[in-house]
N, C-alpha and C positions, 0 to 999 in steps of 0.2 A: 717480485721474484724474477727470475733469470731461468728463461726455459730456452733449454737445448735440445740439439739436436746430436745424435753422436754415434760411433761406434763402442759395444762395448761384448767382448767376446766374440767378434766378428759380425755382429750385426746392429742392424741401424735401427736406435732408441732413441725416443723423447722425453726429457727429465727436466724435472727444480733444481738448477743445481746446488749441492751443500757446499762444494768448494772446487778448487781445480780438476782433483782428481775422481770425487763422486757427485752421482746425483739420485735424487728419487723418481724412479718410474713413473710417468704416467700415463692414466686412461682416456681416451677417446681421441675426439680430434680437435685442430683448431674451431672447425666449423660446428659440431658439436660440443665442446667446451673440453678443455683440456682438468684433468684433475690429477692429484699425485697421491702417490700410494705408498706404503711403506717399503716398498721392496727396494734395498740400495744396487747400485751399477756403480761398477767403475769405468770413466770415461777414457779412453783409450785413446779417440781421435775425433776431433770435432767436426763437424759437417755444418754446410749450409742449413741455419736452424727450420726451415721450412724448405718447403717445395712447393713456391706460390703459385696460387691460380692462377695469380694476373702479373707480369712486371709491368707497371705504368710509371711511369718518369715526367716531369717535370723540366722544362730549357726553360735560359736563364729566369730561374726566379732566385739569384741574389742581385740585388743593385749594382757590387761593386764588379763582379763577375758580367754584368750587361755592358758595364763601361767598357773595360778591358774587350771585350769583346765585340765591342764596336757597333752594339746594337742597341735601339731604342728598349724603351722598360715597357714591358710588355703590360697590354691593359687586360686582358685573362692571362689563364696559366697557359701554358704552351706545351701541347701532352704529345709524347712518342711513346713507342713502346719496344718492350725487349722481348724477347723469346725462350724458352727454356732453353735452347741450348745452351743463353748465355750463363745460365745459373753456376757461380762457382765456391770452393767451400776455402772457408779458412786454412791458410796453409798451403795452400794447393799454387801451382803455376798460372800465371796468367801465360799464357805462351802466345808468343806475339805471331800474326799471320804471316804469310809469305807476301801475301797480296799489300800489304802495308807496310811502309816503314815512318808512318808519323802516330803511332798509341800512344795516346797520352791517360794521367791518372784525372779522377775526378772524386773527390771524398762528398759522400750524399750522407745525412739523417732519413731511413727509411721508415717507414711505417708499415705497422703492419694491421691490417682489418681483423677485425675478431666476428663479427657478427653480418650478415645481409646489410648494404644501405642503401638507399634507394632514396631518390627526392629528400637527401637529409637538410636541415636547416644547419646552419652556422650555430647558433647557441647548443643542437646537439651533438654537433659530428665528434665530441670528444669519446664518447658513450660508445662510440662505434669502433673504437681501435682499440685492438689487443695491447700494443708494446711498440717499441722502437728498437729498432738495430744498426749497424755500422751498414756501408753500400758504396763500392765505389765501380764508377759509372763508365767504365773504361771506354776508350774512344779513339775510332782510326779517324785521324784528322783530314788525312789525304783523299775518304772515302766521304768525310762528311762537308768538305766543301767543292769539293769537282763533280758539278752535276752530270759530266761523263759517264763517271763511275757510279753516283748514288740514285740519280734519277730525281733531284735536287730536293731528296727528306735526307729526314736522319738515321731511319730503321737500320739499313745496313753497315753503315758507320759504328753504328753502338751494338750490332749483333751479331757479331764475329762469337766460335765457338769461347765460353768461359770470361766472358767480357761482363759478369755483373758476379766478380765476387761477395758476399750476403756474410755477415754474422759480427763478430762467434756466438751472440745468442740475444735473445731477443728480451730486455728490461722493459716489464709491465706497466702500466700506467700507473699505477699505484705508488709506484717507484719513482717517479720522472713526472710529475703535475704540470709542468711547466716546460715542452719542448723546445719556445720559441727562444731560449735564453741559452743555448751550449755552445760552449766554445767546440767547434770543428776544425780538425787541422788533416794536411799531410804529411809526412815525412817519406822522403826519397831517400832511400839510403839514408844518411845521415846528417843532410841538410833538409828542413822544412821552409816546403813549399806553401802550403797554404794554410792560414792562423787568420779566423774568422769567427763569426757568431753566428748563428741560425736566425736571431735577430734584423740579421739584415736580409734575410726573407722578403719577397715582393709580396707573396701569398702565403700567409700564416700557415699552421697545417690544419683546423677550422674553413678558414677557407677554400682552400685545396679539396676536401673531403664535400664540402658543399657543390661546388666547381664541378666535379667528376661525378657524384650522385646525380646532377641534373641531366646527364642525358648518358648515364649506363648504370645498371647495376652492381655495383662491387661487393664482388663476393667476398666471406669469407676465407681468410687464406690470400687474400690480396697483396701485393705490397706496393709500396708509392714512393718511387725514389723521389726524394723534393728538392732537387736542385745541387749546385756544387757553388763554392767560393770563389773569389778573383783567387789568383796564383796556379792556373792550371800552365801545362806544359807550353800551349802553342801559341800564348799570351806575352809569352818572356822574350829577353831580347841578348843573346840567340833565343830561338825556339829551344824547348828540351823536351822531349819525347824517349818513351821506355826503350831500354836495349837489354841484352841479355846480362843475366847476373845481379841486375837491380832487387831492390826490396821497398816494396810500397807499403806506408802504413797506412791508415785512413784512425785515429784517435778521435772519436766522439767523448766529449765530459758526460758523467755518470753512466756510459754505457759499457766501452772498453776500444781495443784495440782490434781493427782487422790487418794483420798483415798479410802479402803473400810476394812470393819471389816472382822473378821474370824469366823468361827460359825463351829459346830460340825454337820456333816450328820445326819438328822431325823430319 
């Protein structure tokens, strides 16, 4: 199924969707189990389909993306993290800082945790995830390589306000048995940027889920961005980095489409 998140009548509901325009209400929560109910809504405006407990991120785990980027293949995953504030909703602005002028896009398969995991094993970590959603991983490039500015990680780089827009909704496992196999792309405006496979993942997302279980918690309501493709912005030759009036897509197969426009800081 396809559970959203949304405005309908002015307030913020979670539903199965029937199709573009409705969905069926549900009860509880991700961490105690979501159910639907027969009451229809019409979706009005789509939000970030969660409000994760945790944003955990993944650097480079694709191969071709390590190349491009100039860095060995990493022998674990490579974990940063995002902040709520980056949380942003389908549709919505990415509005680029004042303090940057090199944002670049990143198209990530996120995952989303449905249950506690803790010490999971690789043969179970499937068990442990809700669904998957579209994620793109935006990024001041300026902030993430001048250890002047960043204090030489990457939290601040990638935690500019609205820098992890999330959705439009999150396709079930039941749906998608096989995440390591989707074609991932970008589209900038109307040249594509980056046209890849999850397949070329360094760390499955079995593994990842093993990885991260061994030394925290992941709660339900988690999400895990898992990495992004060669063909990001600051890889190119010029560089190409967001400016005002852009439109980023991030296109996962079987999932759908996130886009959102670009806008200049107020």
């Amino acid at each position: 199924m396809r559970i959203a998140r949304f405005l309908s009548a002015g307030e913020c509901c979670t539903g199965q969707l029937i199709d573009d325009q409705w969905a069926l209400a549900m009860e509880g929560s991700v961490a105690e189990g979501l159910r639907p109910t027969t009451k229809r809504l019409r979706v009005e405006k789509l939000l970030a389909p969660l409000i994760p407990a945790d944003i955990l991120c993944i650097g480079l785990n694709y191969r071709e993306h390590a190349k491009e980027s100039g860095a060995e293949i990493p022998l674990h995953p490579v974990l940063f993290v995002k902040a709520g504030n980056t949380l942003n909703n389908p549709g919505d602005a990415i509005v680029l800082p004042r303090l940057s002028d090199q944002v670049d896009y990143e198209a990530e398969l996120a995952i989303v945790i449905g249950r506690t995991a803790k010490r999971v094993r690789r043969e179970d970590a499937m068990g442990y995830i809700l669904g998957y959603t579209c994620a793109n991983d935006v990024s001041a490039r300026d902030w993430q390589r001048d250890k002047g500015k960043s204090g030489g990680q990457w939290c601040r780089a990638k935690g500019f306000d609205g820098f992890c827009p999330l959705g439009p909704w999150i396709v079930t496992t039941d749906e998608l048995p096989n995440p390591n196999a989707l074609r991932i792309r970008t589209m900038l405006n109307t040249t594509v940027m980056q046209d890849s496979s999850t397949s070329d993942m360094i760390f499955d997302i079995p593994a990842l889920v093993e990885s991260l279980s061994s030394t925290m918690t992941l709660r339900a309501g988690t999400v895990i961005l898992t990495g992004t493709p060669q063909g990001v912005g600051f890889a190119r030759k010029p560089p190409v980095f967001l400016k005002p009036g852009d439109q980023v897509v991030v296109d996962i197969e079987k999932i759908g489409q996130l886009a959102n426009p670009v806008s200049a800081a107020e």
